[in-house]
C-alpha positions in Angstrom: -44.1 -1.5 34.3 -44.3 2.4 33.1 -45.2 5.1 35.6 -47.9 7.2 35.0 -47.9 10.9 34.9 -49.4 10.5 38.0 -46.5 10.3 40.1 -46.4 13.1 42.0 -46.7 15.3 44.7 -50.5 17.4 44.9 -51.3 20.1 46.9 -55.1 21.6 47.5 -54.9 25.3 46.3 -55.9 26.0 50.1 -53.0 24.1 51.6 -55.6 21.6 53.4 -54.2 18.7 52.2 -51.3 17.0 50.2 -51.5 14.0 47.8 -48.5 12.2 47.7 -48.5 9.3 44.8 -45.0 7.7 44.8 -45.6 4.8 43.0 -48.0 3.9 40.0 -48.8 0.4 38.4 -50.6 1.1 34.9 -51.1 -2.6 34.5 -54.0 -2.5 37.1 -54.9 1.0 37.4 -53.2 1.3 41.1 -51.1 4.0 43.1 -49.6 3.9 46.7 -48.2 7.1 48.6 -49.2 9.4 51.5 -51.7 12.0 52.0 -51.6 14.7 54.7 -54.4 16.7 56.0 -54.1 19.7 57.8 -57.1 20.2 59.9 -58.7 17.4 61.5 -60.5 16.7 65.1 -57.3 15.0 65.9 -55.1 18.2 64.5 -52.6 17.4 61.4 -52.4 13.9 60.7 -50.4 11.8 57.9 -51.6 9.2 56.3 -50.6 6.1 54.3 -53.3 5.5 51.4 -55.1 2.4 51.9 -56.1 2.1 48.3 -55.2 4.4 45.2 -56.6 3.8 41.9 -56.9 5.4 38.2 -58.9 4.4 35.0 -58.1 5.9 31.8 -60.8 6.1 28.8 -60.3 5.8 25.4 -59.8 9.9 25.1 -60.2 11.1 21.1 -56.5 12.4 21.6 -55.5 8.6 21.8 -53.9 10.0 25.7 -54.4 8.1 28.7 -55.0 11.7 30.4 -57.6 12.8 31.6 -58.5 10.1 33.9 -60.1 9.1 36.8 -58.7 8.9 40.1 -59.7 7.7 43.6 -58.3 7.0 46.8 -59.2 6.1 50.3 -56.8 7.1 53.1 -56.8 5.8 56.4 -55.4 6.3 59.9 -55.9 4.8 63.7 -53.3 4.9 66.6 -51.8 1.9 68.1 -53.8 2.6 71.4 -57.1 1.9 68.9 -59.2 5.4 70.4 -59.9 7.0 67.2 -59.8 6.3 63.4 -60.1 8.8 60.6 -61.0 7.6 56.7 -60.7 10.1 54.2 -61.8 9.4 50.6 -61.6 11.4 47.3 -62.4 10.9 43.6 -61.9 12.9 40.7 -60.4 13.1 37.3 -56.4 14.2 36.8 -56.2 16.5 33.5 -54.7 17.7 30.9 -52.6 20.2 33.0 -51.6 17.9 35.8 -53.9 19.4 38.2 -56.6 16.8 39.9 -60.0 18.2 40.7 -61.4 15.9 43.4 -64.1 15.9 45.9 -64.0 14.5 49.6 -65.8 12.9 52.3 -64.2 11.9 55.9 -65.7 9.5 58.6 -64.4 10.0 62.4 -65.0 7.7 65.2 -63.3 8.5 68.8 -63.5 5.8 71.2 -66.9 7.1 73.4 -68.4 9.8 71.3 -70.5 10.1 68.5 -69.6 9.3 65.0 -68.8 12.3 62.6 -69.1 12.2 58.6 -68.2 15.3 56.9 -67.7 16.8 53.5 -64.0 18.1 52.4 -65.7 19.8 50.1 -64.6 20.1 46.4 -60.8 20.8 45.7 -58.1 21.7 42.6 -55.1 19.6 43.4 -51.5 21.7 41.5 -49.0 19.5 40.9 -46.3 21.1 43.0 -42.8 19.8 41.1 -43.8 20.6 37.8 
Protein backbone atom coordinates (compact mmCIF):
# COMPACT_ATOMS: atom_id res chain seq x y z
CA UNK A 1 0.00 0.00 0.00
CA UNK A 2 1.35 3.76 -0.93
CA UNK A 3 0.86 6.56 1.58
CA UNK A 4 -0.76 9.45 0.57
CA UNK A 5 0.51 12.97 0.72
CA UNK A 6 -1.60 13.10 3.46
CA UNK A 7 0.53 11.90 6.09
CA UNK A 8 1.18 14.47 8.17
CA UNK A 9 1.09 16.67 10.92
CA UNK A 10 -1.73 19.96 10.56
CA UNK A 11 -2.04 22.70 12.54
CA UNK A 12 -5.15 25.41 12.48
CA UNK A 13 -3.47 28.84 11.68
CA UNK A 14 -4.92 29.89 15.24
CA UNK A 15 -3.19 27.06 17.13
CA UNK A 16 -6.72 25.60 18.17
CA UNK A 17 -6.23 22.38 17.03
CA UNK A 18 -3.72 19.82 15.51
CA UNK A 19 -4.37 17.01 12.99
CA UNK A 20 -2.23 14.35 13.28
CA UNK A 21 -2.59 11.65 10.23
CA UNK A 22 0.06 8.93 10.78
CA UNK A 23 -1.04 6.40 8.67
CA UNK A 24 -3.00 6.42 5.21
CA UNK A 25 -4.59 3.41 3.23
CA UNK A 26 -5.34 4.64 -0.44
CA UNK A 27 -6.89 1.36 -1.15
CA UNK A 28 -10.10 2.42 0.85
CA UNK A 29 -9.78 6.09 1.20
CA UNK A 30 -8.87 5.77 5.17
CA UNK A 31 -6.39 7.54 7.70
CA UNK A 32 -5.76 6.92 11.51
CA UNK A 33 -3.83 9.51 13.81
CA UNK A 34 -4.53 11.91 16.67
CA UNK A 35 -6.06 15.26 16.89
CA UNK A 36 -5.58 17.74 19.73
CA UNK A 37 -7.79 20.58 20.67
CA UNK A 38 -6.91 23.30 22.65
CA UNK A 39 -9.94 24.75 24.14
CA UNK A 40 -12.67 22.69 25.21
CA UNK A 41 -15.26 22.66 28.36
CA UNK A 42 -13.01 19.92 29.65
CA UNK A 43 -9.65 22.17 28.89
CA UNK A 44 -6.98 20.54 26.34
CA UNK A 45 -7.83 17.20 25.39
CA UNK A 46 -6.15 14.62 22.93
CA UNK A 47 -7.84 12.57 20.93
CA UNK A 48 -7.50 9.30 18.88
CA UNK A 49 -9.66 9.65 15.53
CA UNK A 50 -12.39 7.37 15.47
CA UNK A 51 -12.70 7.50 11.72
CA UNK A 52 -10.44 9.32 8.99
CA UNK A 53 -11.34 9.19 5.49
CA UNK A 54 -10.26 10.87 1.96
CA UNK A 55 -11.80 10.62 -1.66
CA UNK A 56 -9.94 11.73 -4.50
CA UNK A 57 -11.83 12.85 -7.99
CA UNK A 58 -10.73 12.42 -11.25
CA UNK A 59 -8.86 16.12 -11.16
CA UNK A 60 -8.00 17.40 -15.01
CA UNK A 61 -4.33 17.32 -13.79
CA UNK A 62 -4.70 13.47 -13.67
CA UNK A 63 -3.48 14.20 -9.41
CA UNK A 64 -5.19 12.61 -6.78
CA UNK A 65 -4.85 16.17 -4.91
CA UNK A 66 -7.14 18.07 -4.19
CA UNK A 67 -9.33 15.78 -2.29
CA UNK A 68 -11.75 15.38 0.17
CA UNK A 69 -11.16 14.72 3.71
CA UNK A 70 -13.14 13.99 6.82
CA UNK A 71 -12.79 12.82 10.21
CA UNK A 72 -14.64 12.22 13.42
CA UNK A 73 -12.58 12.39 16.65
CA UNK A 74 -13.73 11.15 19.81
CA UNK A 75 -12.99 11.10 23.56
CA UNK A 76 -14.74 9.86 27.02
CA UNK A 77 -12.81 9.11 30.43
CA UNK A 78 -12.75 5.76 31.93
CA UNK A 79 -15.09 7.08 34.83
CA UNK A 80 -17.84 7.51 31.73
CA UNK A 81 -18.85 11.54 33.08
CA UNK A 82 -18.37 13.26 29.89
CA UNK A 83 -17.71 12.59 26.17
CA UNK A 84 -16.60 15.10 23.52
CA UNK A 85 -17.07 14.24 19.43
CA UNK A 86 -15.44 16.50 17.22
CA UNK A 87 -15.97 16.20 13.45
CA UNK A 88 -14.47 18.06 10.40
CA UNK A 89 -14.62 17.88 6.60
CA UNK A 90 -12.88 19.60 3.94
CA UNK A 91 -10.76 19.24 0.92
CA UNK A 92 -6.65 18.98 1.25
CA UNK A 93 -5.01 21.03 -1.77
CA UNK A 94 -2.71 21.66 -3.94
CA UNK A 95 -0.33 23.27 -1.35
CA UNK A 96 -0.76 20.76 1.40
CA UNK A 97 -2.93 22.96 3.51
CA UNK A 98 -6.59 21.50 4.47
CA UNK A 99 -9.34 23.97 4.68
CA UNK A 100 -11.97 22.28 6.96
CA UNK A 101 -14.96 23.18 8.84
CA UNK A 102 -16.04 21.81 12.37
CA UNK A 103 -18.76 20.93 14.58
CA UNK A 104 -18.41 19.41 18.34
CA UNK A 105 -21.16 17.69 20.53
CA UNK A 106 -20.49 17.70 24.55
CA UNK A 107 -22.39 15.73 26.99
CA UNK A 108 -21.29 15.89 30.93
CA UNK A 109 -22.89 13.43 33.02
CA UNK A 110 -26.05 15.76 34.63
CA UNK A 111 -26.03 18.82 32.51
CA UNK A 112 -27.33 19.86 29.40
CA UNK A 113 -26.05 18.83 26.04
CA UNK A 114 -23.80 21.36 24.13
CA UNK A 115 -23.42 21.34 20.12
CA UNK A 116 -21.12 23.96 18.85
CA UNK A 117 -19.47 25.23 15.68
CA UNK A 118 -15.51 25.16 15.41
CA UNK A 119 -16.04 27.35 12.93
CA UNK A 120 -14.13 27.32 9.52
CA UNK A 121 -10.27 26.62 9.59
CA UNK A 122 -6.89 26.55 7.12
CA UNK A 123 -4.92 23.54 8.38
CA UNK A 124 -0.57 24.32 7.35
CA UNK A 125 1.14 21.38 7.06
CA UNK A 126 3.70 21.95 9.72
CA UNK A 127 6.87 19.58 8.41
CA UNK A 128 6.88 20.69 5.03
Amino acid sequence: MIEMEIVGTYRSQSGDFVIEISKSDDSVGTFSGTYTARATPEGMQQFLLVSGSWGFINNPNGKRIPLNISLIALIRPNSWNYCIYDAWAGVLVEDGTILATGVRSYLKAGEPAQLSSLGIHTFINIYK
